[in-house]
C-alpha positions in Angstrom: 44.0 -1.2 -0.1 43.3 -0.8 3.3 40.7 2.3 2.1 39.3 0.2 -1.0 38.4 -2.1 2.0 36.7 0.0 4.0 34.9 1.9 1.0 33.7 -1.5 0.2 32.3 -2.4 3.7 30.8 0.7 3.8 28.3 0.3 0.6 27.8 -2.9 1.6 26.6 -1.5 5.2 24.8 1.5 3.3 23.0 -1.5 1.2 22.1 -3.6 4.2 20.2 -0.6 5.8 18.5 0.3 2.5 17.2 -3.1 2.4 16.5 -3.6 6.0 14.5 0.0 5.8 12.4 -1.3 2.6 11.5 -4.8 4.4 10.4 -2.1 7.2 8.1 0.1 5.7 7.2 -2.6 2.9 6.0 -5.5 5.9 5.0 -2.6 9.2 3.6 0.4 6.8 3.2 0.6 3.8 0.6 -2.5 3.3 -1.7 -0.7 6.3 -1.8 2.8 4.0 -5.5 2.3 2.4 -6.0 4.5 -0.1 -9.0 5.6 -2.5 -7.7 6.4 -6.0 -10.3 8.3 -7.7 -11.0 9.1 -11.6 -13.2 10.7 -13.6 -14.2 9.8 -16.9 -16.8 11.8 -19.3 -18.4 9.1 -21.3 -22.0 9.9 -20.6 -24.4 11.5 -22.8 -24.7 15.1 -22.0 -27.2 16.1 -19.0 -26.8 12.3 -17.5 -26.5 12.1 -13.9 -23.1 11.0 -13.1 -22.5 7.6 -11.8 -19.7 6.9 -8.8 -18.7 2.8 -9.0 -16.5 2.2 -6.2 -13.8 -1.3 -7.8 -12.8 -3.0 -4.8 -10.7 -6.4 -5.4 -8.0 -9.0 -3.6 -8.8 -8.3 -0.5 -7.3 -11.6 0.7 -9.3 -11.3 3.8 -7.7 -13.0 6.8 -9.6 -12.9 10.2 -6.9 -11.0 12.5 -6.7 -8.0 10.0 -9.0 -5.5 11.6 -7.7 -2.5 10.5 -8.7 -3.4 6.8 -11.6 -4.6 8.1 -12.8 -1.3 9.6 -11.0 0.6 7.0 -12.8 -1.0 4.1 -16.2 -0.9 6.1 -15.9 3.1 6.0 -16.0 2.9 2.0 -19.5 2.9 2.2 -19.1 7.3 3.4 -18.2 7.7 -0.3 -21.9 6.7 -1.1 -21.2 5.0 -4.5 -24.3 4.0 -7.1 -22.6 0.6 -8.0 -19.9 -1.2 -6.2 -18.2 -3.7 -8.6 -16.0 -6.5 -6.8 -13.5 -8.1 -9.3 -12.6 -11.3 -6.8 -10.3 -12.7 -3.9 -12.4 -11.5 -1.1 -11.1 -14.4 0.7 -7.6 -15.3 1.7 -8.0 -17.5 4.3 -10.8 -20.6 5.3 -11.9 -18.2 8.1 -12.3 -15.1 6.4 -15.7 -14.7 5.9 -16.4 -13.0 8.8 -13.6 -10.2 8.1 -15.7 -9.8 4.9 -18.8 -9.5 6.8 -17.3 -6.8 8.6 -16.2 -5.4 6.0 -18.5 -4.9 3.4 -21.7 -4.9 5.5 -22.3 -1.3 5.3 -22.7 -1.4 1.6 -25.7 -3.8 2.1 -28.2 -2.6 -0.3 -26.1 -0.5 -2.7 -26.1 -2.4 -6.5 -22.8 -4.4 -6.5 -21.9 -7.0 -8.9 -18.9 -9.4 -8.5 -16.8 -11.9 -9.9 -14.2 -15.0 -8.1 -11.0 -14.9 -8.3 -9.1 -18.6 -7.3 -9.0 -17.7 -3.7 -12.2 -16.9 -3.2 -12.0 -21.1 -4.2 -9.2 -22.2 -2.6 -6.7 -21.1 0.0 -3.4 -20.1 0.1 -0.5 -21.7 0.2 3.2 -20.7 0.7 5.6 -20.1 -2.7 8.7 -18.5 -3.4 8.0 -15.1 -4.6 11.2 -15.3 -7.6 9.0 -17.9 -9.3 6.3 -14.8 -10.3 9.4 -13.9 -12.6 9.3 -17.3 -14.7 5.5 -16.7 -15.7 2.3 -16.7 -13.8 1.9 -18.6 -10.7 0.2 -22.4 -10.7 -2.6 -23.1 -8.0 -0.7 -25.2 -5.1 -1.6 -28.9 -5.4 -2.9 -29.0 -1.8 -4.9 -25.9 -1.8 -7.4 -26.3 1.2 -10.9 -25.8 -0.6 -12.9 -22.5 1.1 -16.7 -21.8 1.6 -17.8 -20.3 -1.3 -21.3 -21.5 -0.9 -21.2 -19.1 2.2 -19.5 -16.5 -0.1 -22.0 -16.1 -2.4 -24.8 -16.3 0.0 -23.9 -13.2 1.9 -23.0 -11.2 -1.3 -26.0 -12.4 -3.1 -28.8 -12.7 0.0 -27.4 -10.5 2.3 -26.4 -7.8 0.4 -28.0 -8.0 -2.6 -25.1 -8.5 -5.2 -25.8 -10.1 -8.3 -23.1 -12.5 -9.5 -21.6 -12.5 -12.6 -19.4 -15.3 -12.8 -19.4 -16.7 -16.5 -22.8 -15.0 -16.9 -24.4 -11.2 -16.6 -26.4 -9.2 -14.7 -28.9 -5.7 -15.6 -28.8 -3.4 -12.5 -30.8 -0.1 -11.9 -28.3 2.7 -11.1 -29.4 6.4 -10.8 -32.7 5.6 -12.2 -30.9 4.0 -15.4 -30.2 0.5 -16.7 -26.8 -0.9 -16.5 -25.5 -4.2 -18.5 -22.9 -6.0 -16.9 -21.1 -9.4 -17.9 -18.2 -10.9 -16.4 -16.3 -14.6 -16.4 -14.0 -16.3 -13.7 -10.6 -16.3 -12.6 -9.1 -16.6 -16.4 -5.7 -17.5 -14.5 -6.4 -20.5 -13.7 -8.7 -20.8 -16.7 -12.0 -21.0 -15.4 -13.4 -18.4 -17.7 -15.8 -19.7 -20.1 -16.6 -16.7 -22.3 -19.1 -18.0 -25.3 -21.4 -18.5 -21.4 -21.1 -15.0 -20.2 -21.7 -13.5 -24.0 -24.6 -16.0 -24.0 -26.0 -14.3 -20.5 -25.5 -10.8 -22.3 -27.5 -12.1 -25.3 -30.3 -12.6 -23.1 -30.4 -9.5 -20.9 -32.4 -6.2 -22.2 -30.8 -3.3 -23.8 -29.2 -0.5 -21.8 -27.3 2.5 -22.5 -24.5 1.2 -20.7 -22.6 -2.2 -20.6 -19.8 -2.9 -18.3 -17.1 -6.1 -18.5 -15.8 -7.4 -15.2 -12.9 -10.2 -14.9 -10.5 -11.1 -12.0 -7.4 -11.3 -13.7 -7.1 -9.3 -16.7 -5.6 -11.7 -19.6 -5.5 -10.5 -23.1 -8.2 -12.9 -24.6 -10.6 -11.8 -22.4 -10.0 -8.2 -22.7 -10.5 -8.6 -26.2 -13.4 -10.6 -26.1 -15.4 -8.3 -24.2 -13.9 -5.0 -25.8 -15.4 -6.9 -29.1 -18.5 -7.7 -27.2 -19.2 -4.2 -26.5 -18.4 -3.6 -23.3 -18.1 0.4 -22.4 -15.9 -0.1 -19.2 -13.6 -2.7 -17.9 -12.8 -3.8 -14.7 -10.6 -6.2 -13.2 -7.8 -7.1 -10.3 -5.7 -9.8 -9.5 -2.2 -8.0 -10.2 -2.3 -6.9 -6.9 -0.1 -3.6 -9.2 2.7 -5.4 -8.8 2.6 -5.6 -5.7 6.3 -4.7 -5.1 7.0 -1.8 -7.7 10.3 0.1 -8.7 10.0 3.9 -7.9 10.2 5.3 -10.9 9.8 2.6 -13.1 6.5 0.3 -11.9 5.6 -3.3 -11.6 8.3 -6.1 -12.3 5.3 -8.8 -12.7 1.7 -8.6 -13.3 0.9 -12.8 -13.0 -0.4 -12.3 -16.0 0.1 -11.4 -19.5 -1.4 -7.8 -19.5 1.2 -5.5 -20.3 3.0 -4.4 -17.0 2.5 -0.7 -17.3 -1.3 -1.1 -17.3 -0.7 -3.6 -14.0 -2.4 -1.3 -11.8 -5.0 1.8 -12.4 -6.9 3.6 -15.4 -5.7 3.0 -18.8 -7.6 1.8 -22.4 -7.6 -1.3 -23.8 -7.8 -1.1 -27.9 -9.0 -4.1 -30.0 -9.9 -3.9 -33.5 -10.0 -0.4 -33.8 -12.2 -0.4 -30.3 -11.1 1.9 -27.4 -12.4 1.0 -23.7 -11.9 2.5 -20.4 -10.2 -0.2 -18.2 -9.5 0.2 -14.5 -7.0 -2.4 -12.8 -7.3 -2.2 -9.2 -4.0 -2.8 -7.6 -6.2 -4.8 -4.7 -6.5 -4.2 -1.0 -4.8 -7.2 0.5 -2.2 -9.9 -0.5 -1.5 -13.4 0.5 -0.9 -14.3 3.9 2.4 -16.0 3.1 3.9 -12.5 1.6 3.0 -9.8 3.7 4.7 -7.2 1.7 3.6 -3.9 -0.5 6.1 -1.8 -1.8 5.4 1.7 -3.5 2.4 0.4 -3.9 0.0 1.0 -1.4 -3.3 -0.8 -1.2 -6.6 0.4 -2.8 -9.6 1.0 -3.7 -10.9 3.1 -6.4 -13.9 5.7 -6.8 -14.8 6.2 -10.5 -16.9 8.6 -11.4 -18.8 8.0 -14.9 -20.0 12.2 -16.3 -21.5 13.4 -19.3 -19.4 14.4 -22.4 -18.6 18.1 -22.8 
């Protein structure tokens, strides 16, 4: 009995350190381990000039977090053609100036970007087991943030185009470039017949891209029937905690969890697209956690056919 006892204690012990080692790295490492996950996929004509889109998304920008800051600010070395921003550049009512920092650099490269809700509103503190009864709700007393300012540097400064409910035709590599997006569908501000409307009325181009903070079924099939010939969106944050092994527990959304984070397709109606999920570089002030899944950005390469 006495050895059952102490076998017992011991796993229990052996369990106490596992999980004190996990908060460890998951709070003090892991979620200051930028990465760039890069891809390449051949959908251009043959002979095009390849196109490099650098996705960045949910940075949750706080102003004490200067490592992201200056880590996200060296993006601009990997010289992309188009950055495409699929929301929550803010997480806090004084981050602005973290995304100054941040994204200055990029000032004059083609970029096109969506909102996601706390680009809107702030955030607020919840218990992380409720993500596991469905998608979260906004909190009632959300403090509103600047988004006027927002879209002012993104738009004046550096020369973003928005594409929030409506769409955008950018020059990239000498070529035109369709692109059409909606807001934060989580919280139901996407208003899809608009952005189609907006596509309607922008020239043709060889290429049409679809870009959406949080990546909800309706809208993925709405613009994979639309036409779009690449998808991008965030909000997923990948899980944000994942299982070695096995992947995301909760997307906070309804898109199936193994496409929660990365390059996958999205098939509609006989209709295959390239869709890219960017697990985010940031998360919420009030859980300051990653967990085998390290934040990101990603570099995708667009190159001819074979």
């Amino acid at each position: 009995m006495a050895s059952a006892s102490r076998g017992a204690l011991a796993a229990l012990g052996a369990l106490a350190a596992a999980g004190a080692a996990s908060a460890v790295w998951g709070i003090g490492i892991e979620r200051q381990l930028f990465t760039v996950r890069r891809h390449v996929v051949r959908m251009l004509e043959p002979g095009s000039t390849p196109i490099r889109i650098l996705h960045i998304s949910d940075a949750h920008m706080a102003p004490w977090q200067h490592r992201k800051q200056r880590w996200m600010a060296r993006l601009a070395a990997l010289r992309p053609d188009l950055v495409v921003s699929t929301g929550d550049a803010l997480g806090h009512s004084e981050g602005l100036a973290g995304v100054r920092a941040a994204l200055s650099p990029l000032r004059g490269v083609p970029g096109v970007y969506v909102h996601g809700s706390n680009d809107l509103w702030g955030p607020g503190p919840r218990n992380p087991f409720r993500y596991f009864r469905g998608p979260s709700e906004r909190t009632p007393k959300a403090v509103r943030l600047d988004t006027e300012a927002l879209d002012a540097f993104l738009t004046d400064d550096l020369g973003w185009s928005s594409v929030d409910n409506g769409a955008a035709t950018l020059s990239v590599r000498g070529g035109e470039v369709r692109v059409f997006g909606v807001g934060d569908a989580h919280h139901g501000l996407d208003d899809v017949p608009a952005s189609l409307d907006a596509l309607a009325s922008q020239p043709d181009a060889p290429l049409t891209f679809g870009v959406m903070h949080a990546p909800y079924r309706r809208v993925l099939d709405d613009f994979t029937d639309a036409g779009a010939d690449f998808l991008f969106a965030g909000h997923t944050h990948g899980g944000q905690v994942r299982v070695p092994f096995y992947g995301a527990l909760v997307a906070n959304c309804d898109i199936p969890l193994r496409q929660a984070r990365g390059l996958s397709t999205w098939t509609h109606r006989g209709r295959i697209t390239p869709l890219n999920v960017s697990a985010g570089l940031g998360h919420s002030i009030y859980a300051p956690v990653r967990f085998a899944c390290r934040p990101e950005a990603s570099l995708i390469t667009l190159a001819p056919r074979a």
